[in-house]
C-alpha positions in Angstrom: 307.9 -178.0 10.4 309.7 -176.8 13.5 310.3 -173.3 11.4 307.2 -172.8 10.3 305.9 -172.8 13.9 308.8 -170.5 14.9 307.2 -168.4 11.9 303.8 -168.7 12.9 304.8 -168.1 16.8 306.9 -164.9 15.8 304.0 -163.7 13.6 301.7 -164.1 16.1 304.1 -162.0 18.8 303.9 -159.4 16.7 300.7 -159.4 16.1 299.6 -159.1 19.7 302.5 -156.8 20.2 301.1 -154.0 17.7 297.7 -154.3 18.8 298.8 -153.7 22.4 301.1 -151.0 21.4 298.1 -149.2 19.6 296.3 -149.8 22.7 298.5 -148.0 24.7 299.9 -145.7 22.4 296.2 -144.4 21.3 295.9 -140.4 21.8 294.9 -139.3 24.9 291.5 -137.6 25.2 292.1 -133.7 25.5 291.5 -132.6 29.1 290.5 -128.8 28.4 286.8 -128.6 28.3 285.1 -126.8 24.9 282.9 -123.8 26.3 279.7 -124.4 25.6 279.1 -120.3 25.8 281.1 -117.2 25.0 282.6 -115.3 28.0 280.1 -112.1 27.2 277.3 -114.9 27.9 278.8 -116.2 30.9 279.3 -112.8 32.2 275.7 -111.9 31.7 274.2 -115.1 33.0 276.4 -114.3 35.9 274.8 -110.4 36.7 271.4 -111.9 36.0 271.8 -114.9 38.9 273.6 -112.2 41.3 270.4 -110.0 41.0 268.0 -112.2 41.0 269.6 -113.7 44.8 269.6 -109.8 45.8 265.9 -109.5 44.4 265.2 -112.8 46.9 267.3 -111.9 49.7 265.1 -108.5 49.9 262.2 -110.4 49.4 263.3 -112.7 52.6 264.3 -109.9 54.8 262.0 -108.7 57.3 260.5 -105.1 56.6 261.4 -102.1 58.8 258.2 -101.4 59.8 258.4 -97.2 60.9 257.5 -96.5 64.6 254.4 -94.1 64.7 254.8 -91.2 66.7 253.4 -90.2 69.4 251.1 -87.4 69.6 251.1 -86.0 73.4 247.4 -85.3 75.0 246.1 -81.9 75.2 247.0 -80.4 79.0 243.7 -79.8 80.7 243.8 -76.3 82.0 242.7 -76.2 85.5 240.1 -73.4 85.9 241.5 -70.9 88.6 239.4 -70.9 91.9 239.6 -67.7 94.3 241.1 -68.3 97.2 241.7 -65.5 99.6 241.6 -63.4 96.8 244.2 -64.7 94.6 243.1 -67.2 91.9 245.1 -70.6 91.9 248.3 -70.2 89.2 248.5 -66.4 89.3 251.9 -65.0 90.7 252.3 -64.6 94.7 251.8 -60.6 95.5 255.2 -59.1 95.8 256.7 -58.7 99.4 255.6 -55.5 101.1 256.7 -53.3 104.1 252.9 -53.5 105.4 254.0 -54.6 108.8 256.5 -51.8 109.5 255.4 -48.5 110.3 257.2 -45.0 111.4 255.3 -41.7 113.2 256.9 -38.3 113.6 257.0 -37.4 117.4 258.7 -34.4 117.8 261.6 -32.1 116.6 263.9 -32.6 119.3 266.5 -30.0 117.2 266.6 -27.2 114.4 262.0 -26.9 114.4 260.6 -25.9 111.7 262.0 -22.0 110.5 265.0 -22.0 111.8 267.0 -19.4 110.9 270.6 -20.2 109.7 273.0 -18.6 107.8 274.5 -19.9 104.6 276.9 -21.9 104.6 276.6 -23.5 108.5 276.7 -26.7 109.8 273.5 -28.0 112.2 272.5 -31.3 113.4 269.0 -32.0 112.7 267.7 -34.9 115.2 264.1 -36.2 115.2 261.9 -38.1 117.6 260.2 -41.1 115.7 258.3 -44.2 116.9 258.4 -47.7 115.0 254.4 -47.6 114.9 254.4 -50.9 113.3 254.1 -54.5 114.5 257.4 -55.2 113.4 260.7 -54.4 114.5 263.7 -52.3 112.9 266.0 -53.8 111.9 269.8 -53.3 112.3 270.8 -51.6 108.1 267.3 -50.2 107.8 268.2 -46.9 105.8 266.3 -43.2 106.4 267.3 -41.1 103.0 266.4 -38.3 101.4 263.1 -38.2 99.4 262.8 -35.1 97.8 263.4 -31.5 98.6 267.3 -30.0 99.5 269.1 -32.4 101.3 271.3 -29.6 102.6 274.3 -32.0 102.5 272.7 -34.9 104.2 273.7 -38.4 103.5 271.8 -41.6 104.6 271.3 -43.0 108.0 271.5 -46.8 109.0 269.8 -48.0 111.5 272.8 -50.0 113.3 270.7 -52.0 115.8 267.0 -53.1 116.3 263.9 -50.5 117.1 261.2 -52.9 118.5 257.4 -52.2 117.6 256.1 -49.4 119.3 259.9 -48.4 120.8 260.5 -44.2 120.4 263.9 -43.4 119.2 266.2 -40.5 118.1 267.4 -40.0 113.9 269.9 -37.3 113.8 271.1 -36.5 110.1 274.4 -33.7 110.0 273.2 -31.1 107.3 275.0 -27.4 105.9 272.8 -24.4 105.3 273.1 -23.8 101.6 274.3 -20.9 99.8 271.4 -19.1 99.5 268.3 -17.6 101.0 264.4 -18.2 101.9 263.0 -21.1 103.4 264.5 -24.4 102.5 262.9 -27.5 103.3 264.1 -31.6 102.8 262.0 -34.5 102.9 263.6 -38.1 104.9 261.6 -41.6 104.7 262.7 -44.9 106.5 263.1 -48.0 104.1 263.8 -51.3 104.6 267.4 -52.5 103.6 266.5 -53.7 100.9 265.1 -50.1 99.7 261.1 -50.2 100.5 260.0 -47.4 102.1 257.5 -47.2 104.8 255.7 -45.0 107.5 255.7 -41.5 108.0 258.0 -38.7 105.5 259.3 -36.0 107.9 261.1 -33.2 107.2 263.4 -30.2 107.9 263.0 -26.6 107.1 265.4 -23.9 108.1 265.2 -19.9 106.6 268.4 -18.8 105.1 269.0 -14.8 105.4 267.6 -12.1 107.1 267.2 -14.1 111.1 269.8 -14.9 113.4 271.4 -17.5 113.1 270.3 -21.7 114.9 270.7 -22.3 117.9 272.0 -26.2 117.3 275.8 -26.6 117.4 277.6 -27.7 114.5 279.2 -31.4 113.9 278.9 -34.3 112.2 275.4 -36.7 113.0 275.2 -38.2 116.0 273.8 -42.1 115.5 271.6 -41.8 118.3 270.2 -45.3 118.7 269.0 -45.2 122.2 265.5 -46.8 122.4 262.7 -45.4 125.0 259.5 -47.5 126.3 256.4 -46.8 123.7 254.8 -43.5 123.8 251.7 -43.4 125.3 250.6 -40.1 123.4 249.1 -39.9 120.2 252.0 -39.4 117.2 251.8 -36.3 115.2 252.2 -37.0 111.5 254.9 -35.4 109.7 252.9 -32.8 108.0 253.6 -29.4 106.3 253.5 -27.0 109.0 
């Protein structure tokens, strides 16, 4: 009796033995997932998702609306109005010499026909007044217009002439070589080259008279001024 309950006991130790170890011996499930779809699929399903979140990220971003542009306004031309003559928006007039002014006074050496010889040195000196209402001023130039200059070269005017003051222009000059009656032409100018007043003039006769009575040397820069003349100017004029 007592073995067949051993027996039985042993029996049933086994029994419970092999059904725990097919509990815990049982496979275990595999861990690697079966893809559903084949990587071409996946890779596809992917491009189509990332385009359609561009298509609605576009679709979500504000628009760049374009700035019109702005057309400026016509300009209103002002209609020009005379005023003193000149119409509003022309140029200004250029600058004149209107308020200087030179008259011939006198020869005060070489008159006109002088005879000289060619070749020899005189001083011409004239006797001018500033006729205008403005004065001289210091690097006004007298030059040489037209004509011979018979060697002459510019004078400068090296200090004031007031309106209406009488002064003395001397210009050193050399006969030239040869004869009849020569004859230069001199104008004042402002420095900056705009002439003004009276031309005067020199005019010797080469050959065939005896010779001037004016002494040779350079010019003289006579610059000494005399109170107005009270006569009335003669005009340098062909004589």
């Amino acid at each position: 009796m007592l073995k067949f309950r051993l027996i039985l006991s042993t029996q049933i130790f086994l029994i419970i033995g092999a059904l725990l170890l097919s509990a815990c011996g049982a496979a275990e499930p595999e861990l690697t997932p079966t893809l559903a779809f084949s990587a071409d699929e996946i890779r596809t399903q992917a491009v189509g998702t990332f385009s359609s979140d561009l298509t609605a990220t576009a679709f979500a971003a504000p628009t760049n609306t374009p700035v019109p542009t702005l057309t400026p306004a016509p300009t209103l031309a002002v209609p020009a109005t005379s005023t003193g003559g000149i119409a509003l928006g022309s140029p200004a007039p250029a600058a004149t010499a209107s308020c200087y002014g030179l008259s011939f006074v006198s020869d005060v050496s070489i008159p006109d026909n002088t005879p000289v010889t060619a070749g020899q040195s005189f001083t011409k000196t004239w006797k001018v007044k500033n006729a205008g209402s403005c004065a001289w001023d210091a690097g006004f130039k007298f030059a040489f217009t037209g004509g011979d200059a018979m060697g002459g070269t510019t004078y400068t005017v090296p200090s004031t002439v007031a309106a209406g003051a009488v002064t003395d222009i001397s210009v050193a000059m050399t006969a030239p070589n040869k004869t009849g009656t020569i004859r230069g032409n001199w104008r004042m100018s402002t420095a900056s080259g705009q002439f003004f007043g009276d031309e005067v003039y020199v005019q010797v006769v080469i050959g065939g008279g005896a010779a001037a009575t004016s002494t040779s040397g350079p010019a003289t820069s006579s610059t000494s001024t005399t109170a107005p003349s009270t006569s009335t100017a003669t005009t340098a004029t062909a004589q």
